[in-house]
PAZA-695440 format. One record per atom (N, C-alpha, C): y, z, x. Coordinates in steps of 0.1 Angstrom, whole numbers, plus 5000, padded with zeros to 4 digits. Last residue first. Example, Ala and Ser with C-alpha at 12.3 -4.5 7.8 and 13.67 -1.06 7.14 Angstrom:
BEGIN
497850715128;498950715137;500050795129;494350785132;495550785123;496750785132;
***
This chain:
BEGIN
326258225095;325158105095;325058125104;327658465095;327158455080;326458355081;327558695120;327658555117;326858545101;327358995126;328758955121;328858765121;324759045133;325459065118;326859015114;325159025161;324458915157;325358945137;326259245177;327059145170;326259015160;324059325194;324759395185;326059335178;322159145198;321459245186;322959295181;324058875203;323358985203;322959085197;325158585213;325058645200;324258745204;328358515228;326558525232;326758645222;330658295214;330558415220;328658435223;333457975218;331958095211;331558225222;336657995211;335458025222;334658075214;337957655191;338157825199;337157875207;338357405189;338157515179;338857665182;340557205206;339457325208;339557415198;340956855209;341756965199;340057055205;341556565229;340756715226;341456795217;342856375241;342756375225;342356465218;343356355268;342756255261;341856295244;344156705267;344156565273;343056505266;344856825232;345056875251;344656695254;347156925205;346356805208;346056815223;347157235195;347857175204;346557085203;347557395161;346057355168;347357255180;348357695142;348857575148;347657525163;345957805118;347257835123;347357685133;344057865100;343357865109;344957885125;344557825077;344957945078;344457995092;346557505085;345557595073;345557735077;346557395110;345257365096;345357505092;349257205122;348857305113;347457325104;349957055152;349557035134;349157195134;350856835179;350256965171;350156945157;350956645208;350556645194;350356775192;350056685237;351056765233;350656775220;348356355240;348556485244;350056545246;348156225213;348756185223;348756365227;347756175188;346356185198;346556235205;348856135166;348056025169;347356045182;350056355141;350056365154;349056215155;351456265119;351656355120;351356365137;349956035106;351055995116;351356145119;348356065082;349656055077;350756075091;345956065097;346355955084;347755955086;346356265113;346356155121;346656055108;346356455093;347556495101;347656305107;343656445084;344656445072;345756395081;342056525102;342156415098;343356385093;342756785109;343256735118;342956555113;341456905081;343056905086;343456795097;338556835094;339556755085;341056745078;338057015117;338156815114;338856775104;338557225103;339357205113;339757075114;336157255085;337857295078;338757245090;334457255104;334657125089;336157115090;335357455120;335257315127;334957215116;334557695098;335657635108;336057475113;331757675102;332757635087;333757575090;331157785126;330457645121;331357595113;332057985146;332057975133;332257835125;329657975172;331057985168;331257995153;327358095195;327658015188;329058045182;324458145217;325758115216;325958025205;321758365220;322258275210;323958245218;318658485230;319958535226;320258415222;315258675230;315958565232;317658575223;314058925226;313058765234;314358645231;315259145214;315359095225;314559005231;314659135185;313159165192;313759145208;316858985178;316859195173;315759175183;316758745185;317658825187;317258955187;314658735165;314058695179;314858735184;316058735136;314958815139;314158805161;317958495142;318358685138;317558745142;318258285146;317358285154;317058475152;319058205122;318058115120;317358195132;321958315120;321258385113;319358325114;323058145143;322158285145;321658335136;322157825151;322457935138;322258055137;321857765181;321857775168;322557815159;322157685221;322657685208;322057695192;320257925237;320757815236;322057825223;317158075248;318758115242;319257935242;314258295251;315058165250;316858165245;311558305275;312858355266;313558265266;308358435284;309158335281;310558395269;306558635275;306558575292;308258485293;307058695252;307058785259;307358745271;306158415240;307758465238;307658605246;303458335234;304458325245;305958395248;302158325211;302258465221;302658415232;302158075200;301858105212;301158215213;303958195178;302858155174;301858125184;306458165197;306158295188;304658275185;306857905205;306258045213;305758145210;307757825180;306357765185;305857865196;309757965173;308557955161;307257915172;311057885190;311157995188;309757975179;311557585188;310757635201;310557775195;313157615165;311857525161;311157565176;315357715172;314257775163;313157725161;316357485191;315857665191;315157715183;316557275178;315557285187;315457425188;318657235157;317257235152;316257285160;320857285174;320557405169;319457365160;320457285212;320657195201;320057285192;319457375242;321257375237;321457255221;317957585255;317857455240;319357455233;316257665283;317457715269;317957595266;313757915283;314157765283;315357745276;312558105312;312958065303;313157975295;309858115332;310758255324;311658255313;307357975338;308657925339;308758095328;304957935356;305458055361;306958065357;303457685350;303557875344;303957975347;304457465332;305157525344;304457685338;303357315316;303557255331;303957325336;303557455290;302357465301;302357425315;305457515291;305057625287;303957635295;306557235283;306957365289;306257395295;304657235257;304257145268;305057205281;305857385240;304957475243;304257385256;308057255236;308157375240;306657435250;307457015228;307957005242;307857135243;306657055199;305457045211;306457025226;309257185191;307857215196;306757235200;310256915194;311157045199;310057105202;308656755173;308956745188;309056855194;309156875150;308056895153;307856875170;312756885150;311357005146;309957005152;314256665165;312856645154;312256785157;315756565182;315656575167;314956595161;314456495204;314356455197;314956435183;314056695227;313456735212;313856615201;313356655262;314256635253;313156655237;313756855289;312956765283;314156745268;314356915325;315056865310;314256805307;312757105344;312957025339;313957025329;313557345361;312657275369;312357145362;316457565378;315857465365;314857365371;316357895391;315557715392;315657635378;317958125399;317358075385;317157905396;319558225424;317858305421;317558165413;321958175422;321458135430;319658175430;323858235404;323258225396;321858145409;326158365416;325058425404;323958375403;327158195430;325858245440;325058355431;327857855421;327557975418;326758105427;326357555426;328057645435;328457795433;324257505415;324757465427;325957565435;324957595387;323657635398;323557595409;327257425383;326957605386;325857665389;325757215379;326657235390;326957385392;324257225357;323557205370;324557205385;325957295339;324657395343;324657335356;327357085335;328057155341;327157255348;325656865323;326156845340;326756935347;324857005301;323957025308;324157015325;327256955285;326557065290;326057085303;326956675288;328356795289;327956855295;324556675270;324856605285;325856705294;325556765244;324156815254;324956765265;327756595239;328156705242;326856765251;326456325239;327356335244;327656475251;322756205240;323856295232;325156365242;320756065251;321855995253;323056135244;318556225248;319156115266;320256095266;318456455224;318356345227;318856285243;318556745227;318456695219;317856605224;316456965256;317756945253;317556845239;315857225268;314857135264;316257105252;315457325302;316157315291;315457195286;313757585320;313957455314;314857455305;313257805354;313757835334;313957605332;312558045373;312357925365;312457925349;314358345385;312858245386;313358105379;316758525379;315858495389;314358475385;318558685362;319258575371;318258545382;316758845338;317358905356;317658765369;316358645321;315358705333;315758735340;318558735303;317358735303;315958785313;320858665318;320758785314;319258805310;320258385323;320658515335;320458625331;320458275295;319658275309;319558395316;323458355299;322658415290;320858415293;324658195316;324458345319;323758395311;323857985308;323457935315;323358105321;325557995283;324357935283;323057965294;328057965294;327658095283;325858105282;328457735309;328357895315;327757995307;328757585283;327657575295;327357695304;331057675274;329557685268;328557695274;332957655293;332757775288;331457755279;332657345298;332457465308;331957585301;333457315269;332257205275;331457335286;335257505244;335057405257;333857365261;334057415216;334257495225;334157405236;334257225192;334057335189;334157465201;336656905191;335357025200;335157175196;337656685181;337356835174;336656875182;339156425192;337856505194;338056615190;341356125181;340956285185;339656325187;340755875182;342355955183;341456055189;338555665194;338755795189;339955835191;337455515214;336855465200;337255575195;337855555243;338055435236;338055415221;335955775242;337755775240;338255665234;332755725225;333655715238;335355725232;332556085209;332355925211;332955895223;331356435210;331956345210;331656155212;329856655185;329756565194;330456455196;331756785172;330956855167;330556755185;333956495161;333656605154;332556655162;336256205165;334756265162;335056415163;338356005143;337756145150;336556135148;339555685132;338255765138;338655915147;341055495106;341155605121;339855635118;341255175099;340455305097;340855395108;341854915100;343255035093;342155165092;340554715113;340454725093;341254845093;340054805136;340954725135;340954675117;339255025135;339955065137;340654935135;335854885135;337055015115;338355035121;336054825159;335854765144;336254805133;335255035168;336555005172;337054875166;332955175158;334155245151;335255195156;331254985168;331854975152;332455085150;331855035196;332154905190;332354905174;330255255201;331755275200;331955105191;327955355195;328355365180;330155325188;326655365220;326555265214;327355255199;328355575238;328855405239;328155345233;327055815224;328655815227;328955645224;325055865199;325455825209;326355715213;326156065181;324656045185;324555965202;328856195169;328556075176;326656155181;330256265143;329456295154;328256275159;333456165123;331556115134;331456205141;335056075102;334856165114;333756145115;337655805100;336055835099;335755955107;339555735071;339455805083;337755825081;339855595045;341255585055;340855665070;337555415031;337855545037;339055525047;336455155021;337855145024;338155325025;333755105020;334055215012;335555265010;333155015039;332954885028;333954995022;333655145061;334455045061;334554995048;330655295054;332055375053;333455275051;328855105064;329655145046;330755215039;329955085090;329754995081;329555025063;328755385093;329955345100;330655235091;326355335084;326855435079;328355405086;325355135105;325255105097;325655205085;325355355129;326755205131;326255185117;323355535128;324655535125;325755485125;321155395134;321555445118;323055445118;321355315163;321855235151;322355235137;321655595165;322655465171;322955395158;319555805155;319755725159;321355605161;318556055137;319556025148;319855945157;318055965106;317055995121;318155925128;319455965079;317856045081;317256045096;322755955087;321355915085;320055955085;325156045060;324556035070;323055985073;328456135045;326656035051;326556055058;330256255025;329456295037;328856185037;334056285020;332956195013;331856235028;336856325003;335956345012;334656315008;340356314994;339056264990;337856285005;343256504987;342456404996;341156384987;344456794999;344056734983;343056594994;344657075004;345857015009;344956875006;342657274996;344157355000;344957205002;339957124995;341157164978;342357224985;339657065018;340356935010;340757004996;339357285030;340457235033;341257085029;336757325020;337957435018;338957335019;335657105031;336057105018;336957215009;334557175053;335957085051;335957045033;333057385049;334857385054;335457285054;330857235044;331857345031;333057385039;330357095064;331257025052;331557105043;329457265077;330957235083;331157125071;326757335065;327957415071;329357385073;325657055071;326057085055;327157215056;325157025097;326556955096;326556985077;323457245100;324657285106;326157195098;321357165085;322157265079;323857255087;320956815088;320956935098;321657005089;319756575073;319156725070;319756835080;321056425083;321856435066;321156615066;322656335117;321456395107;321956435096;325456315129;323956295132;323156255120;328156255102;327656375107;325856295116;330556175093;329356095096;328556205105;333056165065;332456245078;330956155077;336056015055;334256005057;333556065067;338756095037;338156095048;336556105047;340955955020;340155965019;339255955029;344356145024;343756065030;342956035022;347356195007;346456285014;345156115016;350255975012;349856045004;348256105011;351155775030;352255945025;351355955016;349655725063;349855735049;350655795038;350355435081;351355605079;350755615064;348155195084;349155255076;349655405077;345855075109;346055195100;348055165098;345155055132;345854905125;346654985112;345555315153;344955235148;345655115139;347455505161;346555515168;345755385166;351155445168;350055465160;348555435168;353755705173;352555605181;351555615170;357055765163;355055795163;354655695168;359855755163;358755865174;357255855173;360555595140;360255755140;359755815157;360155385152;361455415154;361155545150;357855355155;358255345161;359455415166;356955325127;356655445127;357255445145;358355095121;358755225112;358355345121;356554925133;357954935136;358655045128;354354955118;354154965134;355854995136;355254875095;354855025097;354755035111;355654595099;356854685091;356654815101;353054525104;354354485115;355554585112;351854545083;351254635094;352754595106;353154385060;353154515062;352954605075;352554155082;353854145079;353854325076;349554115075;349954105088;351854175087;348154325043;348954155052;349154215062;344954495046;346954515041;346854375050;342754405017;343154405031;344654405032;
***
């Protein structure tokens, strides 16, 4: 544990430099050891973004380290939060499961010298230098929400069948859909007629699909803004013979949804997964070593990715995903 006297030194060092520190944390001068906490151990997605950030721990050195918990829950994940601290990790990236319950033990590692970024899904602010967001909030939700539109000709009944109640980014989402179906006159035809939720869970995802499917027969789409739940509804319509009446789009893996893409029954928004590892953890590295601590303006450099601006209350933005389609689908390698 660093003495009271060190942490007084560095607070005042890094003072006089111009830096604000974010946490109890030390300026480090040497590369970090950063702990990503990703939802789920089994989501491909978050095994995706740990090969980029591991590009970006051999370009610029450090230690990286994954866990995670077998079921997306809170709790799992304050107790992975907790070994990460045992584990004296100089940074935690998380994405967050849920937002306000995992805040207290990451505002707990903050006061043991740990920074926290979340990644992918955000935590509360309170409990975070930075947010990695993969795409704006709006711009996804729109993308989402016209892709819908494109589907069933911007008119009938469509569901979303979203992760979990409590998941940060879904939510995002979801508040923005329902307001542009409100204020929009695009999109004045489409009805959402429920939010169900998947769970996490493959098998959940669906049986909510095809439960959908049934409450509502006259529903045209559903769009599954979580990348276990699309393909896992996609498989369950398919097997249905529902996927003709029914269409889907949301967030995945395009290569996961490729074949339902080409068959036009359903489209995709997404970005380049790798990216956002390789991204989180540059922008780890930056916050260890005081480089930037949150503050809107902050910048840094990841890599070949080029110069990232810190925006309000601590956001860094990947960049814009795009709606995946027969004719661009080839150009995603996940």
């Amino acid at each position: 544990m660093k003495n009271h006297k060190s942490l007084v030194y560095v607070a005042a060092a890094c003072a006089l430099f111009g830096v604000t520190q974010v946490s109890a944390g030390e300026c480090l001068s040497h590369p970090a050891t950063v702990g990503f906490l990703p939802k789920l151990d089994t989501d491909p997605y978050f095994a995706v973004a740990k090969q980029g950030a591991e590009k970006a721990r051999k370009e610029i050195g450090g230690v990286l380290i994954q866990q995670a918990p077998s079921t997306a829950t809170a709790d799992a994940q304050i107790e992975f939060v907790n070994n990460l601290i045992a584990q004296k990790v100089d940074v935690i990236a998380i994405s967050g499961t849920d937002a306000n319950a995992v805040a207290p033990a990451l505002r707990r590692a903050a006061s043991r010298g740990v920074r926290v970024v979340s990644y992918d899904s955000d935590v509360a602010k309170s409990a975070r230098a930075l947010y990695l967001n993969q795409a704006k909030s709006d711009s996804l939700a729109e993308k989402m929400l016209d892709s819908m539109g494109q589907l069933i000709g911007y008119n009938g009944q469509f569901a979303i069948l979203s992760s979990t109640a409590t998941a940060t980014n879904q939510n995002a989402w979801i508040d923005v859909m329902k307001k542009k179906l409100q204020s929009d006159p695009k999109f004045a035809g489409m009805k959402l007629v429920q939010v169900a939720y998947g769970e996490e869970s493959e098998q959940i995802n669906q049986q909510q699909a095809l439960s959908l499917a049934e409450a509502f027969p006259n529903l045209k789409g559903i769009i599954v803004p979580a990348g276990i739940g699309l393909p896992a509804a996609a498989r369950a319509l398919e097997q249905a013979g529902l996927l003709k009446r029914i269409k889907l789009t949301g967030l995945a893996p395009a290569t996961m949804m490729k074949k339902y893409i080409l068959s036009g029954v359903a489209q995709d928004i997404w970005w380049n997964v790798e990216d956002l590892g390789y991204l989180t953890y540059y922008a780890a590295q930056a916050l260890a070593t005081c480089k930037v601590n949150g503050k809107d303006g902050d910048s840094f450099t990841a890599g070949h990715l080029g110069k990232y601006v810190v925006g309000d209350a601590g956001e860094v933005v990947l960049g814009n995903a795009i709606i995946v389609t027969p004719q661009n689908v080839d150009s995603f390698k996940f």
